[in-house]
C-alpha positions in Angstrom: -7.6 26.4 29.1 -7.0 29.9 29.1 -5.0 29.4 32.5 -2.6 27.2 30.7 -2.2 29.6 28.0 -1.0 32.3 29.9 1.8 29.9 31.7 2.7 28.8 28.1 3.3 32.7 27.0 4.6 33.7 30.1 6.7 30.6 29.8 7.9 31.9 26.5 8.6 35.4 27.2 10.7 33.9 29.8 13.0 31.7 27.4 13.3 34.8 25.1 14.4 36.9 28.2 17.0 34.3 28.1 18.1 34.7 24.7 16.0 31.7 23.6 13.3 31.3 20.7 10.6 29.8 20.6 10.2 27.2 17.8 6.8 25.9 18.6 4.5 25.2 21.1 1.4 23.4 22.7 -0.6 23.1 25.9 2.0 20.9 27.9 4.9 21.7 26.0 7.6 24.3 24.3 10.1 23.6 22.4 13.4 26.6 22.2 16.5 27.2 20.0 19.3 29.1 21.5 20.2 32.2 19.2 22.7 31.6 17.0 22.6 27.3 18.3 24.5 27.5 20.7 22.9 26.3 24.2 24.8 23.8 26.0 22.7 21.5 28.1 23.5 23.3 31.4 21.5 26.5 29.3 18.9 24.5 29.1 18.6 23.6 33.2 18.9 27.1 34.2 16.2 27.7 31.9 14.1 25.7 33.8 15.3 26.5 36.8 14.3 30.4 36.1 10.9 29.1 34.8 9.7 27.1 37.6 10.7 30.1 39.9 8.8 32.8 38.5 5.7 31.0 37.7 5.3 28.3 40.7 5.3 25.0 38.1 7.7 22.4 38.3 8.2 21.5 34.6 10.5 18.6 33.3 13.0 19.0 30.9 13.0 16.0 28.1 16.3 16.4 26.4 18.1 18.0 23.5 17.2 17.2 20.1 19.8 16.8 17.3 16.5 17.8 14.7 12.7 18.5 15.1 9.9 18.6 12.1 7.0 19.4 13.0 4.5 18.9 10.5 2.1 21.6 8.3 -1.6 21.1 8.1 -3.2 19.5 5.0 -5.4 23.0 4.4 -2.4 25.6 4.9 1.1 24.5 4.7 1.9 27.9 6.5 0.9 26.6 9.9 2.0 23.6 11.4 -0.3 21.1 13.3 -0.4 21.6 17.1 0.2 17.5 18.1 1.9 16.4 15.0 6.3 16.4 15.0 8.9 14.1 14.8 12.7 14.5 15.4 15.5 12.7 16.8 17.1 13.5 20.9 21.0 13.6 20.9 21.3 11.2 23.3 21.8 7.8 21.3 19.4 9.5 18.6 16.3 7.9 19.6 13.1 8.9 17.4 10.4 11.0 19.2 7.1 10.6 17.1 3.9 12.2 18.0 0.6 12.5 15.8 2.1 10.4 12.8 0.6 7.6 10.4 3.1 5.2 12.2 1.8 6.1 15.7 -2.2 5.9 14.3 -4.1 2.9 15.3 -6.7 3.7 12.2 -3.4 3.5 9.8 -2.6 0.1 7.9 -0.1 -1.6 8.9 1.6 -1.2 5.4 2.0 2.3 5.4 2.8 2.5 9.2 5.8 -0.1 8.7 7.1 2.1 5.6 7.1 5.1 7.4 9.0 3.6 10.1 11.6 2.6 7.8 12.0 6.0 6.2 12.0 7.8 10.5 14.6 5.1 11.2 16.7 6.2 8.3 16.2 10.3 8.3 17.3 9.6 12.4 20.6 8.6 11.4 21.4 12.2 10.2 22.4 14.4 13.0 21.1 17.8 11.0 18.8 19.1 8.3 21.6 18.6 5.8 22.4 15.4 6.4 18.8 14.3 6.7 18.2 15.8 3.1 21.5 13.7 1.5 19.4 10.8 3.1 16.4 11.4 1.1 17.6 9.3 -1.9 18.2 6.3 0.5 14.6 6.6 1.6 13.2 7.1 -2.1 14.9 3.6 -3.3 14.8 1.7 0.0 11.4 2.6 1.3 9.2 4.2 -1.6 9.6 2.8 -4.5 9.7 -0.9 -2.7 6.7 -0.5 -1.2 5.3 1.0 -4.4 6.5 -1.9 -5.9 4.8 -4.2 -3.5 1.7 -2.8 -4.5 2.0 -3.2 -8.2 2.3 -6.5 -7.9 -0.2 -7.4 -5.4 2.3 -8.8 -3.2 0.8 -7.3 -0.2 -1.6 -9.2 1.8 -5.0 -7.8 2.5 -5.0 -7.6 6.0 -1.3 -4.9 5.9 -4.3 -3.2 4.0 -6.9 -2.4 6.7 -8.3 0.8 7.6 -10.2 1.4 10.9 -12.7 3.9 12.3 -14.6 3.6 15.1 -18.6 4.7 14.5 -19.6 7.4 16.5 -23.1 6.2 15.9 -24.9 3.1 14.8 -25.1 1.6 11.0 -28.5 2.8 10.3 -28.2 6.4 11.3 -25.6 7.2 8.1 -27.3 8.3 5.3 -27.3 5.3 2.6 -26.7 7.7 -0.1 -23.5 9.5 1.6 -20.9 9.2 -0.9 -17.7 8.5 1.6 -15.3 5.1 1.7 -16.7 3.9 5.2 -20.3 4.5 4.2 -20.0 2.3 1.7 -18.7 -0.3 4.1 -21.3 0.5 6.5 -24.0 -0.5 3.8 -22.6 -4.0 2.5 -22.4 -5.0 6.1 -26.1 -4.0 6.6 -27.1 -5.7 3.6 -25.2 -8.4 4.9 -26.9 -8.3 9.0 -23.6 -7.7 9.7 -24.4 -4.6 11.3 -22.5 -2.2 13.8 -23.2 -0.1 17.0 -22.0 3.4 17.8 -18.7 2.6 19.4 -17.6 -1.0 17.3 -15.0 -0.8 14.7 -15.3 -0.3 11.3 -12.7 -2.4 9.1 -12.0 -2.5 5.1 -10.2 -2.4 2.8 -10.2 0.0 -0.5 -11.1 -2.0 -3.5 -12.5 0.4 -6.6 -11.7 3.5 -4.7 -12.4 5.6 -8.5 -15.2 3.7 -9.7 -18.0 5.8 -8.4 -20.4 5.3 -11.6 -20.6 1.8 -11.0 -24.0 -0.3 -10.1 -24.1 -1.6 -6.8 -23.3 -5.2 -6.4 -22.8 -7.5 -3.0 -18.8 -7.6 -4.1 -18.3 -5.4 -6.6 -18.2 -1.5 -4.5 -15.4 0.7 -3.2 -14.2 -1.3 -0.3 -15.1 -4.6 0.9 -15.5 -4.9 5.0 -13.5 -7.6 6.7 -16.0 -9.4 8.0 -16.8 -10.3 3.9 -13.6 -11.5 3.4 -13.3 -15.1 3.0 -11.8 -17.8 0.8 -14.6 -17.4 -1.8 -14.6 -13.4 -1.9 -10.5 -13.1 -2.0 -10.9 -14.8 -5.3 -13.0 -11.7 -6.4 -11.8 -9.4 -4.6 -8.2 -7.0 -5.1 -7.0 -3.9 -3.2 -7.2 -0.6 -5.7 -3.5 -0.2 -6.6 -3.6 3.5 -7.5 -5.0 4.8 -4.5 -3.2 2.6 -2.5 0.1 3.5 -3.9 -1.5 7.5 -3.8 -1.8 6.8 -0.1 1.9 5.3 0.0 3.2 8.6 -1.5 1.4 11.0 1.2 2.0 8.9 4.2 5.8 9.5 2.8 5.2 13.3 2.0 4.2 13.3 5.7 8.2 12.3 6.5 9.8 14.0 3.6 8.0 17.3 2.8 9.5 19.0 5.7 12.5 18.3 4.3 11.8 20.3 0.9 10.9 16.8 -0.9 7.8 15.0 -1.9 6.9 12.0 -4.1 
């Protein structure tokens, strides 16, 4: 680790050299700006040319992008997450997403097929500015129709699932741990229904703000999938609000780099 460190700053001080700077990087990767934006892509191969001499790595360049986000971590907006960006190559503006709800296989399908929308729609502007005009387009196209959606339980259950895999078995959570999956975990023990370290946990979010309330087979926070069937779905809704709270922060994921959120 710390070997791959020093190539990443020596890497660095090596675009600067070059009249480069450095916008962000991680263990694998660097992403530069040519001062003043104005690198043509031959800048870009001498670049790496100059870096692969002086520190003995062939490296690969992946392209040119028109605009990059990356995005800021949850407990300090000030620093962005290592893995987590999105932007759009020049080329024929194809989308590069990494670390994203849309490219999360715990993510339910309804929020990962919104924020694809609103990525295919912010990749049609070719700078900041342009992506910021488009930020109406997304709030009326994407938002407030999926929001929509919601209100009026239109959505089916299973665009509602969330996933986790257990990093241990069912009966070594604590019963009276007060989180989403644990409550899951606990109807499908009362149930025999269940699950070994490694298996995956799915629900969906039913009474998310109902804390207070007495425990009942089907009447707790989430209800697992496996105690789904034509008798519970009778009983048994998704929680609008935080469903809809949900739909606004996977959106705030897209948008707040951008200087908007819902």
């Amino acid at each position: 680790m710390c070997f791959d460190r020093q190539i990443l700053l020596q890497t660095a001080k090596i675009a600067e050299r070059h009249g480069f700077r450095v916008l962000h990087g991680i263990v694998d990767s660097l992403w530069i700006q040519k001062k003043k934006n104005e690198a043509t892509k031959q800048d870009y191969l001498e670049l790496k040319e100059s870096i692969e001499t002086e520190t003995g790595f062939a490296i690969s360049f992946e392209g040119v992008y028109k605009w990059i986000a990356f995005v800021s971590s949850k407990i300090n907006n000030q620093l962005p997450v290592s893995n987590r960006y999105f932007g759009v190559f020049e080329d024929e503006g194809t989308l590069k997403v990494r670390g994203m709800e849309v490219r999360r296989h715990d993510t339910p399908q309804f929020f990962s097929k919104c924020q694809q929308e609103i990525l295919e729609i912010i990749a049609k502007g070719n700078n900041i500015e342009e992506v910021r005009a488009l930020i109406p387009k997304v709030r009326d196209s994407c938002f407030q129709k999926y929001a929509q959606l919601l209100k009026e339980r239109k959505v089916p259950l299973k665009e509602l699932v969330f996933t986790k895999r257990l990093s241990k078995d069912s009966n070594e959570y604590q019963i009276n741990r007060n989180t989403i999956e644990n409550d899951a975990i606990q109807q499908l023990g009362i149930e025999d229904k269940s699950l070994k370290a490694g298996q995956i946990l799915k629900y969906v979010i039913t009474d998310y703000y109902n804390r207070m309330k007495k425990h009942s087979r089907y009447n707790r926070r989430t209800i697992p999938i496996e105690l789904i069937n034509e008798k519970t779905t009778t009983i048994t809704a998704y929680d609008v609000r935080k469903y809809t709270e949900l739909l606004a922060e996977t959106c705030n994921s897209v948008t707040e780099p951008f200087g908007y959120a819902f």
